[in-house]
N, C-alpha and C positions, 0 to 999 in steps of 0.2 A: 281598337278604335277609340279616337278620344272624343270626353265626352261633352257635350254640347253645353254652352251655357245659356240659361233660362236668366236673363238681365228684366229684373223686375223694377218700374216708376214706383215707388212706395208710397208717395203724397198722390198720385194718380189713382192708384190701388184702393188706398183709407179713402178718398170722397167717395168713390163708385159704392165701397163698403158703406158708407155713412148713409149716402140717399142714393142709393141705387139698389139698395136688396128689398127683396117684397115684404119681408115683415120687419117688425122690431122685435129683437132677442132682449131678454131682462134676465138676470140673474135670480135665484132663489129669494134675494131681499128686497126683489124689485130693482136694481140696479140699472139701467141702460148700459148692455155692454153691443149693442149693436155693427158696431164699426171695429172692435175687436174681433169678433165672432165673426161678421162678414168677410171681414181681412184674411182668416185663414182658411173660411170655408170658400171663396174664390180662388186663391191659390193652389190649395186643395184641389178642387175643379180643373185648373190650368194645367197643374202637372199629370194628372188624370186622364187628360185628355192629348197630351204631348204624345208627335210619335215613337218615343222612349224615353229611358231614364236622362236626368238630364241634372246638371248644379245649379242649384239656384242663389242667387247675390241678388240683394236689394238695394238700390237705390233710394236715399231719401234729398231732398231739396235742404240745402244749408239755411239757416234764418237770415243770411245776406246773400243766398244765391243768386238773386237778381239784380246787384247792386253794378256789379261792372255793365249788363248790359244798359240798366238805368242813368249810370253816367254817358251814355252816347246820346239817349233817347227816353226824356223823363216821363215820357206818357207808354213808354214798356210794362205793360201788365198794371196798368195806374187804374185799370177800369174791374181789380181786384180788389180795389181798396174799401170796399164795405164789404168782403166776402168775410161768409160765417165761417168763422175758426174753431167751431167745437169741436171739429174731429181730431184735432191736435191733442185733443186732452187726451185721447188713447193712443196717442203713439208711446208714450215711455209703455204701456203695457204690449203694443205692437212689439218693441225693440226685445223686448224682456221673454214674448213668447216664440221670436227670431234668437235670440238666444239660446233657450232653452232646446229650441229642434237643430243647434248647431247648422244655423243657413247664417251665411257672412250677411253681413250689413255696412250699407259708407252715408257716411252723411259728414259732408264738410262745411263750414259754417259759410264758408266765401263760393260755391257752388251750384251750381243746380242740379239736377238729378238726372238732367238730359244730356249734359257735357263727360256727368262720372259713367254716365250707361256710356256713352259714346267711349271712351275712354277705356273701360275694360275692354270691351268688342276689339278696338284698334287694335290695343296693348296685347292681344290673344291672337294675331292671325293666322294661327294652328289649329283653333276652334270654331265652330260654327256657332254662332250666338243668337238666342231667340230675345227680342225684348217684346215684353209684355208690357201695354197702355194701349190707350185709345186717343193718344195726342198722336195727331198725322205727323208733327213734323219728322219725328223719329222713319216717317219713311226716307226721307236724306239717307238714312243710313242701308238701305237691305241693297243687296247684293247678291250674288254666288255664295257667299255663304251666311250673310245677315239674314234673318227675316224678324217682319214684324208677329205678336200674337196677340188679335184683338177679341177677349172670350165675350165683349159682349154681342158681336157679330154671331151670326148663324154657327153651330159649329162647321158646316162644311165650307164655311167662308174665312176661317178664324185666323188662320197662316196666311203674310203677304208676303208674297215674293215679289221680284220685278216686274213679272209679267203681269202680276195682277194692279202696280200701280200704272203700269203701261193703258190697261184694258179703263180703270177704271180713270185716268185722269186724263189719259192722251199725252204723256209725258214719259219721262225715266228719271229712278231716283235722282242719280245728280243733280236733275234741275229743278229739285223739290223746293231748293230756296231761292230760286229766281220766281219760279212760279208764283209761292207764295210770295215773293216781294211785291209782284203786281195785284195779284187779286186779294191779299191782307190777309188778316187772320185776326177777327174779334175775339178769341177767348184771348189774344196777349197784346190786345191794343193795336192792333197795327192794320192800318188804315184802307191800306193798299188803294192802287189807282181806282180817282171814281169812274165806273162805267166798264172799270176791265172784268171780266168776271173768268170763270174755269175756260171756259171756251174760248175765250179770244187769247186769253197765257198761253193755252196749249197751239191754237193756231200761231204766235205769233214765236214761240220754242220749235215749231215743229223742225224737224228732223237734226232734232239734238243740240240746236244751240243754245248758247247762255248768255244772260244779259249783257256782259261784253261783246257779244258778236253781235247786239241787234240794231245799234247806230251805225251801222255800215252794212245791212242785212237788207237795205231799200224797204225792210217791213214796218215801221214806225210811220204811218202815212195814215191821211182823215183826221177824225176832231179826235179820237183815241190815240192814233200814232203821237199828236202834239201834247196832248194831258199826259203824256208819258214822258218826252221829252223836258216837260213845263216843271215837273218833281222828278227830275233823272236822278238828280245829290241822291234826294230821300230816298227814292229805292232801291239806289244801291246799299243804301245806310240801311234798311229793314231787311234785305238781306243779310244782312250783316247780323241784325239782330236775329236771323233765322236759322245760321248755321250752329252748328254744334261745336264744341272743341274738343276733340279727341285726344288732348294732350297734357292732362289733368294728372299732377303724381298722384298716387292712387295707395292708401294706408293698408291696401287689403288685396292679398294676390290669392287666386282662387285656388282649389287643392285640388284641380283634374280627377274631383271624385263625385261620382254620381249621389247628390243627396236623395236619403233614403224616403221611401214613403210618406208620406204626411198621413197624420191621425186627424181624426175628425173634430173639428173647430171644438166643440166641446169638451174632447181630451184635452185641448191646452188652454181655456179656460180653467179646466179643474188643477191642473199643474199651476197653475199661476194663482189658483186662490180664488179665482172672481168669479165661480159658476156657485 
């Protein structure tokens, strides 16, 4: 049987790690190694609780990963621009203790981390691929055999399959970036129609269509139909900015080998020096 890949956000991972774990870990001199330590004791947790062994590849965001989408659309993630950057200071020790447990890593400078995750997935359709975040868009991508793994959910909620974005949005992946194109998405700027909200995207998708089919769909009708019409350019364009690209060359081909056990956050702090 081959084995499943576990497609890890790595910049998604290290914030949860940084202000998302319940205490602060310090090293013996006092150090804040927090977001290190949280980084692999979540992981840790993640594969732990997979329903088998599986490979794990991490994803990191390039320092111009968002530069192509910003050239279409300057207010792309513009409302990130006073976000605190401390957790950054722990990735070269992230990358170093991804090294040392032999777990692949990509991070390309002109990239995002959502295009190289899409991109393995694509590039493997022999595999079944789990990505791990809690950014929705990555639902675009589950399938028959994608799924998404979000561990800050319930465990018994943690794996998305289709049906459960079916259940939970009134949609199907495919139309993950229509939908979002109308009702926005503030954590990357993007505006979406005023007044559309989940419920009327998914009324107005309902039984499978996509933005192209809804100006001939007779459904664009009332002061919502017209405020849709009034920004059609734009939402095709934040679509645009919502899709993934799964066609990314990619520096790192995986090795159809199930990565071994992970030791607990503490064993690779003391291998790297910093406990």
């Amino acid at each position: 049987m081959t084995v499943p890949l576990l497609l890890v956000d790595g910049h998604n991972l290290l914030w949860r790690a940084e202000y998302g774990f319940p205490a602060r870990v310090t090293s013996r001199d006092g150090t804040d190694r927090t977001a290190v330590f949280a980084f692999f004791a979540l992981l840790r947790a993640a594969t732990r609780n997979l329903p088998g062994p599986a490979e794990v590849v991490v994803a990191f965001d390039g320092e111009h990963g968002a530069a192509h989408r910003q050239t279409g659309d300057t207010g792309y993630k513009a409302n990130r621009a006073g976000l605190d950057l401390a957790p950054l200071l722990a990735l070269p020790a992230v990358k170093a203790g991804l090294d040392a447990l032999q777990i692949g890593w990509v991070e390309l400078d002109a990239e995002e981390a959502d295009d190289v995750i899409a991109s393995v997935a694509h590039q493997h359709p022999d595999r079944a691929a789990l990505v791990m975040s809690t950014d929705r868009d990555y639902l675009q991508l589950v399938d028959h055999r994608v799924r998404v793994v979000n561990t800050a959910r319930r465990k018994d909620s943690q794996l998305i399959g289709p049906a459960d974005v079916v259940d939970r949005y009134r949609i199907h992946p495919h139309q993950w970036c229509d939908f979002r194109a109308l009702t926005g998405d503030p954590a990357d700027n993007i505006a979406g129609v005023a007044g559309v909200g989940d419920r009327t995207a998914a009324r107005l998708l309902d039984g499978g269509l996509t933005l192209d089919q809804l100006p001939g769909s007779g459904r664009l009708t009332g002061a919502k139909g017209a405020a849709i019409q009034a920004c059609w350019d734009q939402v095709l364009a934040w679509r645009d900015l919502i899709r993934v690209n799964p066609t990314v060359p990619l520096p790192l081909t995986p090795t159809a080998t199930a990565t071994p056990s992970l030791p607990a956050a503490a064993r690779v702090l003391e291998r790297l020096g910093l406990w």
